[in-house]
C-alpha positions in Angstrom: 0.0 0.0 0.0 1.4 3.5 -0.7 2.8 5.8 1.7 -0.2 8.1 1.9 -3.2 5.3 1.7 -1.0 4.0 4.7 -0.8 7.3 6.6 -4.7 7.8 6.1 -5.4 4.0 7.6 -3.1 4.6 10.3 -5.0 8.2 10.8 -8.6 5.8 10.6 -7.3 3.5 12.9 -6.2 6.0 15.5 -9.3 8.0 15.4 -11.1 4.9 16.0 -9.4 3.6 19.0 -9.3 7.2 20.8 -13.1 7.0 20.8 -14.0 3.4 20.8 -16.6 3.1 24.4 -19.8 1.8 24.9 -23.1 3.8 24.7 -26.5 3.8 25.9 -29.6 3.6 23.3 -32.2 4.9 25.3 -36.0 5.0 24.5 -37.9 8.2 24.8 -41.4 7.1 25.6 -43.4 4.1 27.0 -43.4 2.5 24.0 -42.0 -1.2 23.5 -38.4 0.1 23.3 -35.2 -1.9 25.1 -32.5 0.2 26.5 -29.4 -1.1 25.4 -25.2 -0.9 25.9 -23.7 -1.8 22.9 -19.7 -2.0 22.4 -18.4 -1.0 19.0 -15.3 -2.4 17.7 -12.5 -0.2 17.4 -10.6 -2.5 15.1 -12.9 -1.3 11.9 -11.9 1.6 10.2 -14.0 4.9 9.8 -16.3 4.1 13.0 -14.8 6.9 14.6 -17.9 9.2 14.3 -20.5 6.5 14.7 -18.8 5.7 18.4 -19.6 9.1 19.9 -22.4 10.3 18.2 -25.4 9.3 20.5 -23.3 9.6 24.0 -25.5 11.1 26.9 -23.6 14.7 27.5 -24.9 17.7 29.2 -25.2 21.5 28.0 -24.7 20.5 24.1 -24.8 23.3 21.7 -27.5 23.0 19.3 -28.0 20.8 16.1 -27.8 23.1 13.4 -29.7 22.9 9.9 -29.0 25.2 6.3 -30.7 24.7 3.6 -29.4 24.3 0.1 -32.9 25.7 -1.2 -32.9 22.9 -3.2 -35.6 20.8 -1.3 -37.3 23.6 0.5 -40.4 21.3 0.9 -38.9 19.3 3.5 -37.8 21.9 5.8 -40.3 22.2 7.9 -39.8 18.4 8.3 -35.8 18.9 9.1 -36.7 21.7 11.4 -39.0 19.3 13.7 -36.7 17.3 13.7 -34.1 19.5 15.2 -36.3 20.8 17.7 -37.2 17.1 18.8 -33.2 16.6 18.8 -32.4 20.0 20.7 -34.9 19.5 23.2 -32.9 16.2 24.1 -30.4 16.4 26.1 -29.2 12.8 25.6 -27.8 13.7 22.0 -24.6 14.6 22.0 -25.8 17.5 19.5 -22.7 19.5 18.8 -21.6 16.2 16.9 -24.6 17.0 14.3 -24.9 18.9 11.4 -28.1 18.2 9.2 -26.6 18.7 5.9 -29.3 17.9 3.0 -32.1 16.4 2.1 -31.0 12.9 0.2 -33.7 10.5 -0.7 -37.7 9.3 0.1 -38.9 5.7 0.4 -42.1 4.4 1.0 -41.9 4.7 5.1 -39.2 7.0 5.4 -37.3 10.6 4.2 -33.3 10.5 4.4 -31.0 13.3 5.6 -27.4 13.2 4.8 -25.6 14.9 8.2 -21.9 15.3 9.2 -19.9 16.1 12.1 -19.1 19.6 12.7 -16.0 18.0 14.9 -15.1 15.4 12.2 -16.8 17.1 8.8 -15.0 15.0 6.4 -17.3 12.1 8.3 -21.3 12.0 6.6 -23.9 10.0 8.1 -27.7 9.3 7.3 -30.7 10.3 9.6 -33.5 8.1 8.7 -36.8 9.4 9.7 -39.6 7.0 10.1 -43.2 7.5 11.2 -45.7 5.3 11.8 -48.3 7.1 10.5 -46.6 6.3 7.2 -47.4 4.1 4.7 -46.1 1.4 6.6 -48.4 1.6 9.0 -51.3 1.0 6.5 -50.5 -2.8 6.6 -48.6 -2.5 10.5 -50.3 -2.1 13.7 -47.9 -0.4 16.3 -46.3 -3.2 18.2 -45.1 -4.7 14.8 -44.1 -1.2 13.6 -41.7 -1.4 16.3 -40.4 -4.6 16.0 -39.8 -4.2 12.4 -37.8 -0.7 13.5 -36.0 -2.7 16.0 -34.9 -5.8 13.8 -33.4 -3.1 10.9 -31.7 -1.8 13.7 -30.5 -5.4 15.1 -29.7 -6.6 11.7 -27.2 -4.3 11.0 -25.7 -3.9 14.4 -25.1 -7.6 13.8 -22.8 -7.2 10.7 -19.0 -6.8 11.2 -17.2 -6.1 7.6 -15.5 -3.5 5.7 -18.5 -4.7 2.9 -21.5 -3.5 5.2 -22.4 -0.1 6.2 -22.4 0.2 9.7 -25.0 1.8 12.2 -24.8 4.6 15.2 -28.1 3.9 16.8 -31.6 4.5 17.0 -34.3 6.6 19.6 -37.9 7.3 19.4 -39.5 10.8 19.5 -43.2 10.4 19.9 -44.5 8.4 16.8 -41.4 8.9 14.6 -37.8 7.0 14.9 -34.8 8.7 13.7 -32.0 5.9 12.9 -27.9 7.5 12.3 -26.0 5.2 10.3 -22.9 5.0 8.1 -23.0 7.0 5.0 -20.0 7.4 2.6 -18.6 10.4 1.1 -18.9 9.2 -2.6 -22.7 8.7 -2.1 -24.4 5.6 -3.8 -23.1 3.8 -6.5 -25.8 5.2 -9.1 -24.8 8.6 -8.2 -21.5 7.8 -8.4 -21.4 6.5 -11.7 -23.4 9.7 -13.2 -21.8 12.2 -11.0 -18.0 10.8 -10.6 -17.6 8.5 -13.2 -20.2 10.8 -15.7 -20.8 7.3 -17.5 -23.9 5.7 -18.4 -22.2 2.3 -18.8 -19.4 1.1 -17.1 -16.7 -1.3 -18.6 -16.0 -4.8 -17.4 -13.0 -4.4 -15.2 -15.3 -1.5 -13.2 -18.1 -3.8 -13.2 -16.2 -6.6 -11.6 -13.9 -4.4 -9.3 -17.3 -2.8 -7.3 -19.8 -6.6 -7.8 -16.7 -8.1 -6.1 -16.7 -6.5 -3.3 -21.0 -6.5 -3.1 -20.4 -10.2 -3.4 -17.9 -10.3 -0.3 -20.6 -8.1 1.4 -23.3 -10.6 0.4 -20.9 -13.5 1.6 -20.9 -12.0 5.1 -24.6 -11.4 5.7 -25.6 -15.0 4.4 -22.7 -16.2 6.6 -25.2 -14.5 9.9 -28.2 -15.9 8.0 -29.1 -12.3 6.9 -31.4 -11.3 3.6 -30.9 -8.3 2.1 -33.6 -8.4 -0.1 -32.7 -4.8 -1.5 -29.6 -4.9 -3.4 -29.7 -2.2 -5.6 -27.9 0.5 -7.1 -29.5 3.0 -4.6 -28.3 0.9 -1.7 -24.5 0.3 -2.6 -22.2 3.3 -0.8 -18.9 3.8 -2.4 -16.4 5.4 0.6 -13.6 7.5 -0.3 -11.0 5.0 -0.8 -13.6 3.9 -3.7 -14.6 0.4 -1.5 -18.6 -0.4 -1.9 -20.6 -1.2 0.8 -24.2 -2.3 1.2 -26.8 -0.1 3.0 -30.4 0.2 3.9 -31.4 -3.3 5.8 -35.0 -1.8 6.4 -36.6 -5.2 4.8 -33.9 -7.2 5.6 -34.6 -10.8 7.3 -32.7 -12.9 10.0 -33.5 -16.4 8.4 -31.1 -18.5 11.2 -35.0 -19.9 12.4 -36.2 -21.0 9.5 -36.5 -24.2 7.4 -38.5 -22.6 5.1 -39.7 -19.3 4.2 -43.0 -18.0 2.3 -41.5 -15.3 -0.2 -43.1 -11.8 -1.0 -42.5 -9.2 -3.3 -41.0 -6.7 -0.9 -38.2 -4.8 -2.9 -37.5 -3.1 -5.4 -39.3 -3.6 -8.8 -36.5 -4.5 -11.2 -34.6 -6.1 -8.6 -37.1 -8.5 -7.5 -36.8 -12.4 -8.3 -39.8 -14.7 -9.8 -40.1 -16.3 -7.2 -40.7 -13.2 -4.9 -42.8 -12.3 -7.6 -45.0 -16.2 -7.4 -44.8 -15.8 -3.6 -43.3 -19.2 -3.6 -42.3 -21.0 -0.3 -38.3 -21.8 -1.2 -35.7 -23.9 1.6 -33.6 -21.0 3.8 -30.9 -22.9 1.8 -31.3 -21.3 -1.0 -31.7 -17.8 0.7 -28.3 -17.1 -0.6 -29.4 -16.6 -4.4 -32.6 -13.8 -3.9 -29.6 -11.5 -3.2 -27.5 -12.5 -6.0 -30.0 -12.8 -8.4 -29.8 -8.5 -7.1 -26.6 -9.0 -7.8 -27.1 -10.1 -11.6 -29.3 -7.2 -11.9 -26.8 -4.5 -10.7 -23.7 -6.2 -12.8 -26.6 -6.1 -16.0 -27.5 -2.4 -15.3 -23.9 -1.1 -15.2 -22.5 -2.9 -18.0 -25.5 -1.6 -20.4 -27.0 1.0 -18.8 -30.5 -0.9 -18.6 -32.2 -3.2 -17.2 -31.6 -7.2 -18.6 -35.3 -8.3 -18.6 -37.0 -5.0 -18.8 -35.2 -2.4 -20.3 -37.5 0.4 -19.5 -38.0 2.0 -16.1 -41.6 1.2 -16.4 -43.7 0.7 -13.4 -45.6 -2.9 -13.6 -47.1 -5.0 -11.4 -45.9 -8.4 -10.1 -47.8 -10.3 -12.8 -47.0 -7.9 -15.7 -43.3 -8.1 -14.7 -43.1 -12.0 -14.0 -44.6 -11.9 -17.8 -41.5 -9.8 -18.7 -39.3 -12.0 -17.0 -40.2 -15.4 -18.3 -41.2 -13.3 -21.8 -37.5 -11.9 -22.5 -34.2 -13.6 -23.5 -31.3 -12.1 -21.7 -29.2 -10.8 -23.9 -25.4 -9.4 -24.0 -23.6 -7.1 -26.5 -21.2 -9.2 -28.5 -18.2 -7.4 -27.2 -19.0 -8.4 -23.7 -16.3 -11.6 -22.6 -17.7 -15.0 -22.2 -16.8 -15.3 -18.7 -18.8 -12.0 -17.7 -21.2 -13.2 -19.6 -21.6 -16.8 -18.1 -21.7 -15.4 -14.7 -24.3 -12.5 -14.9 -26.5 -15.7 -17.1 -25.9 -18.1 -13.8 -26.9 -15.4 -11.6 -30.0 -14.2 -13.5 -31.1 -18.2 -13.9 -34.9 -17.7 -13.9 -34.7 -21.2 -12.1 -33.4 -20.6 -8.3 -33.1 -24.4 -8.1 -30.4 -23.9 -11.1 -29.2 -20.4 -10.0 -25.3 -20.3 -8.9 -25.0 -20.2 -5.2 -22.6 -18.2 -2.8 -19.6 -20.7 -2.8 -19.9 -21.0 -6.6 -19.7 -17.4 -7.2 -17.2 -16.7 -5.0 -15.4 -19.6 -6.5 -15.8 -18.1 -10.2 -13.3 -16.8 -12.7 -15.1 -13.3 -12.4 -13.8 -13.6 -8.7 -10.0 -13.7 -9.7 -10.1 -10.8 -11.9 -11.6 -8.9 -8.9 -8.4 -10.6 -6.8 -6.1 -9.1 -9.4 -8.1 -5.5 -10.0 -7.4 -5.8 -5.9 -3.8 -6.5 -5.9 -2.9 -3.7 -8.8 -4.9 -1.1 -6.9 -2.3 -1.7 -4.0 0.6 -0.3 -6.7 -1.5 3.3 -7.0 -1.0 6.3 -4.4 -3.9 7.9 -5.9 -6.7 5.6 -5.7 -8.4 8.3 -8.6 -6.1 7.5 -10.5 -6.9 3.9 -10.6 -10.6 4.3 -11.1 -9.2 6.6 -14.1 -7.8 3.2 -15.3 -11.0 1.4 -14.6 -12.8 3.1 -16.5 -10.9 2.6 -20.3 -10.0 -0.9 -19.7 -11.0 -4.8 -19.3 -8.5 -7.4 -17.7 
């Protein structure tokens, strides 16, 4: 590794042990809510800011908001919040500066914050109410739980491939969950904004899959479903590293024999048999999230979707008819070994789709060991991106 990535992991590393403690995750009303101490690990790089941020201090300055007056509309909302959070004197507040507005799901609106001690450090705020549309099909108690397992889930998961997560309180009706975000933003962005490419070429393709594969490897290893790999939810950190994000319909399987599928996800991403609502073996829990996978690798490479190109909105029959309707197909230019792999991993079949050890045990796998091993010879990881970006290996 090169004299200055060197210096900046050592820097990581320091920054991380200095404030590696426990801390309290308290509720705020009577609801179902556990209190509890969780100790981070301060062997994991660029934790540093998620160690501190939700210690109990006394007399903290006030959380501070400016808008970009690009998303007026939600500021109102970001004000509430920072009264809720200012009238609280368990948030260690000078820590937070709400930053922007950054996305809307179906339960929840996103705020991209920093430190104002550490601002080179983002994180997410995650506002979710349960008078959302979540609650439509929720009644409270289940509400909660399903909070409190995103929450678990991810406090669970331990790897450089995996964002990690601050903590989580309650205000009222509404929970506000800090976790890691990375300074590169998500991997859609990134390939529009830093990359300004529509389509990526192979050796970019398998440099960022590989590492959502090793991050796939580790939450199947805990028994963990994603069940939202997407673009969207693939954070690229400043050292250009992936990892995946957003576990908000993620499921611990380690229970289960068997499991009664739904389509929960995104549209595009989805499998046929989420799509059926077929009851599949936990053993083959593994290939839902690289099927995903197949999806992501398809999109980047061409720029579109592999079995419906448009960006459409259909329901589960109309797009299980696109599905089983289309041929995938790949640009003649594409390699064969690409090509077999994103075909193995977009098997309509799941009984026939390529499992974790097989993938990880494919060809595609060793370029991504070698793409590793020559980005150890660059000081300027840019400039290896840079390389990425014209050529195939």
């Amino acid at each position: 590794m090169s004299n200055a990535a060197d210096s900046e992991e050592k820097k990581l590393s320091g920054l991380s042990k200095k404030y590696s403690k426990s801390f309290e995750f308290c509720k705020h009303n009577q609801q179902n809510f556990t209190i509890e101490n969780v100790n981070t690990l301060s062997n994991q790089k660029e934790k540093y800011i998620n160690d501190v941020i939700l210690n109990k201090v006394s007399n903290a300055s006030s959380i501070s908001y400016i808008s970009d007056g690009k998303n007026d509309k939600y500021n109102d909302e970001v004000n509430k919040i920072i009264f809720d959070l200012n009238n609280r004197p368990e948030i260690k507040k000078e820590l937070i500066h709400i930053k922007e507005y950054y996305s809307k799901g179906a339960s929840s609106k996103c705020f991209i914050c920093e430190s104002k001690k550490f601002p080179e450090k983002q994180f997410i705020l995650k506002s979710i109410e349960n008078k959302s549309n979540l609650m439509r099909c929720l009644n409270t108690a289940n509400f909660n739980n399903q909070i409190k397992n995103e929450f678990c889930i991810q406090k669970k998961c331990r790897s450089r491939y995996v964002t990690s997560v601050s903590g989580i309180f309650q205000i009222e009706e509404k929970f506000l969950i800090f976790s890691e975000f990375e300074i590169n933003g998500d991997l859609n962005n990134f390939k529009k904004n830093y990359l300004k490419m529509d389509k990526l070429s192979e050796s970019m393709v398998i440099y960022f899959c590989g590492m959502i594969l090793k991050g796939i490897e580790h939450l199947h290893k805990l028994k963990i479903c994603h069940f939202d790999i997407k673009l969207e939810n693939i954070l690229i950190n400043g050292f250009f590293n992936a990892k995946i994000s957003d576990f908000s319909i993620s499921m611990d399987y380690s229970n289960f024999t068997e499991y009664k599928l739904n389509s929960s996800g995104t549209q595009h991403y989805i499998t046929p048999e989420q799509l059926e609502n077929k009851k599949i073996k936990t053993t083959l829990m593994d290939r839902i999230d690289l099927w995903a996978l197949g999806v992501v690798m398809y999109k980047l490479l061409y720029g579109n979707f592999p079995y419906c190109s448009k960006d459409k909105k259909l329901n589960n029959q109309q797009m299980l008819q696109e599905i089983n309707e289309t041929k995938l197909e790949f640009e003649q230019e594409t390699s064969e070994d690409l090509k077999t792999f994103i075909a193995r991993l977009l098997e309509k079949d799941i009984e026939k789709r390529i499992d974790l050890i097989e993938a990880l045990n494919s060809p595609i796998m060793k370029t991504y060991d070698f793409l590793l091993e020559m980005k150890k010879g660059f000081s300027d990881f840019g400039k290896f991106i840079d390389v990425l970006k014209k050529e195939s290996f």
